[in-house]
C-alpha positions as CSV (number, residue, x, y, z in Angstrom):
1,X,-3.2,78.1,86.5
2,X,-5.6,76.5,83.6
3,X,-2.9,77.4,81.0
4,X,-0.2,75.1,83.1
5,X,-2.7,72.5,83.5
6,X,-3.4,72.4,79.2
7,X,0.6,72.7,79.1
8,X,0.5,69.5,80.8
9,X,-2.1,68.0,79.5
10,X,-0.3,68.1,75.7
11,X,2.9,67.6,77.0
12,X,1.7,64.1,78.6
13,X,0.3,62.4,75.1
14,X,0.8,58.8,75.1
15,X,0.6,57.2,70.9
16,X,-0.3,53.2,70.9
17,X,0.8,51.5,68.4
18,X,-2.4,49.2,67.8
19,X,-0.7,46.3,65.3
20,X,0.9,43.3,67.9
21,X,4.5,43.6,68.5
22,X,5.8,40.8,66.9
23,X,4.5,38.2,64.7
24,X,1.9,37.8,62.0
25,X,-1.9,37.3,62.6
26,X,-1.3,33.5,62.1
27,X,1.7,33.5,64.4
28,X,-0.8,35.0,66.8
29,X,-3.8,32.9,66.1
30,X,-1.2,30.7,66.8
31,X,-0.5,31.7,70.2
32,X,-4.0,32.0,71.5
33,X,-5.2,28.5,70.4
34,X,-1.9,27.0,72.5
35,X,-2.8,29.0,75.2
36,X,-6.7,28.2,74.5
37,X,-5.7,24.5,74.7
38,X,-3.4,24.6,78.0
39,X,-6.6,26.8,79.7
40,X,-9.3,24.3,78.9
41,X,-6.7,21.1,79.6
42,X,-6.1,23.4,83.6
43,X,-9.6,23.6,83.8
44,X,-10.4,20.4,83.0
45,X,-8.0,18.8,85.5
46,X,-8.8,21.5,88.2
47,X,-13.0,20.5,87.8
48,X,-11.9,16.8,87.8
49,X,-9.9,17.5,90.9
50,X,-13.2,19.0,92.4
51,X,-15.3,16.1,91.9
52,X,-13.0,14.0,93.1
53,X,-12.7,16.2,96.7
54,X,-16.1,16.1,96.3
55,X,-17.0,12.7,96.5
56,X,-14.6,12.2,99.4
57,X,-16.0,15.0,101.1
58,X,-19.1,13.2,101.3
59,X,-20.3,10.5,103.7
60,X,-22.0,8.4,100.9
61,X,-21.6,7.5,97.5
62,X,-22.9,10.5,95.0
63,X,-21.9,7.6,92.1
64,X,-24.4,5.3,93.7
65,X,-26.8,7.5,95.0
66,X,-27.3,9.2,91.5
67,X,-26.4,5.8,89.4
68,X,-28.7,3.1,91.3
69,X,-30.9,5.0,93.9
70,X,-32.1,7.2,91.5
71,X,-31.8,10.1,93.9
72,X,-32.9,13.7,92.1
73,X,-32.2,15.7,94.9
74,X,-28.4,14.4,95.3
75,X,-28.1,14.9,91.3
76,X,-29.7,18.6,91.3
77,X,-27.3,19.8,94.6
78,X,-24.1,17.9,92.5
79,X,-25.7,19.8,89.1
80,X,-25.4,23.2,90.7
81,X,-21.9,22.5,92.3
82,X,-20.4,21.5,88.9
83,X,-21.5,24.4,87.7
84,X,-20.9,26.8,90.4
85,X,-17.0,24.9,89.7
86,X,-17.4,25.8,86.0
87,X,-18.4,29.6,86.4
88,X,-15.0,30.1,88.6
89,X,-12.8,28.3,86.2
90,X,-14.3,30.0,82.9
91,X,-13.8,33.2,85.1
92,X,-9.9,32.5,86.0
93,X,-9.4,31.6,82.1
94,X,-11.1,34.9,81.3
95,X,-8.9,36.8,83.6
C-alpha cells in the first residue's frame, strides 16, 4: 500500500516555470503601473461615491457642521467612516 502511494506521489510532480510568460520586466512593470493607476482612479471614484451617499444619508449638513459649527464629534464619526471606506477598498485592490 505505501509503495503505491510513493508511486503516486512521483508520478504526480508538477515543474513551474518561475520567469512570466510573456514580456520583459519592463513590459511588466508596465502592466502593473496601468493596472496600479485604473485601481487607485476605482477607488478613488468608489470613496467619492461614499461620501456623497453619505452626506445624503444624513439629515444635516456634515459640510457645515464640520466647516462652520466646528463640530468634533461629527468630524471624528466622518474620520473613522472614511477610513473604515479606505480599508475595504485597499483590501478589494489587494485582492
Amino acid at each position: 500500500m505505501i509503495d503505491q502511494i510513493r508511486g503516486l506521489a512521483q508520478t504526480d510532480t508538477v515543474v513551474v516555470d518561475p520567469t512570466p510568460a510573456t514580456g520583459t520586466s519592463l513590459d511588466l512593470l508596465l502592466q502593473h503601473l496601468i493596472a496600479a493607476c485604473v485601481f487607485s482612479v476605482v477607488g478613488i471614484v468608489v470613496f467619492m461615491g461614499c461620501l456623497v451617499l453619505m452626506e445624503k444619508l444624513t439629515p444635516f449638513s456634515i459640510l457645515h457642521e464640520i466647516g462652520e459649527e466646528h463640530n468634533l464629534a461629527v468630524s471624528i464619526v466622518v474620520a473613522a467612516i472614511v477610513l473604515g471606506v479606505s480599508i475595504i477598498i485597499a483590501a478589494s485592490v489587494i485582492g
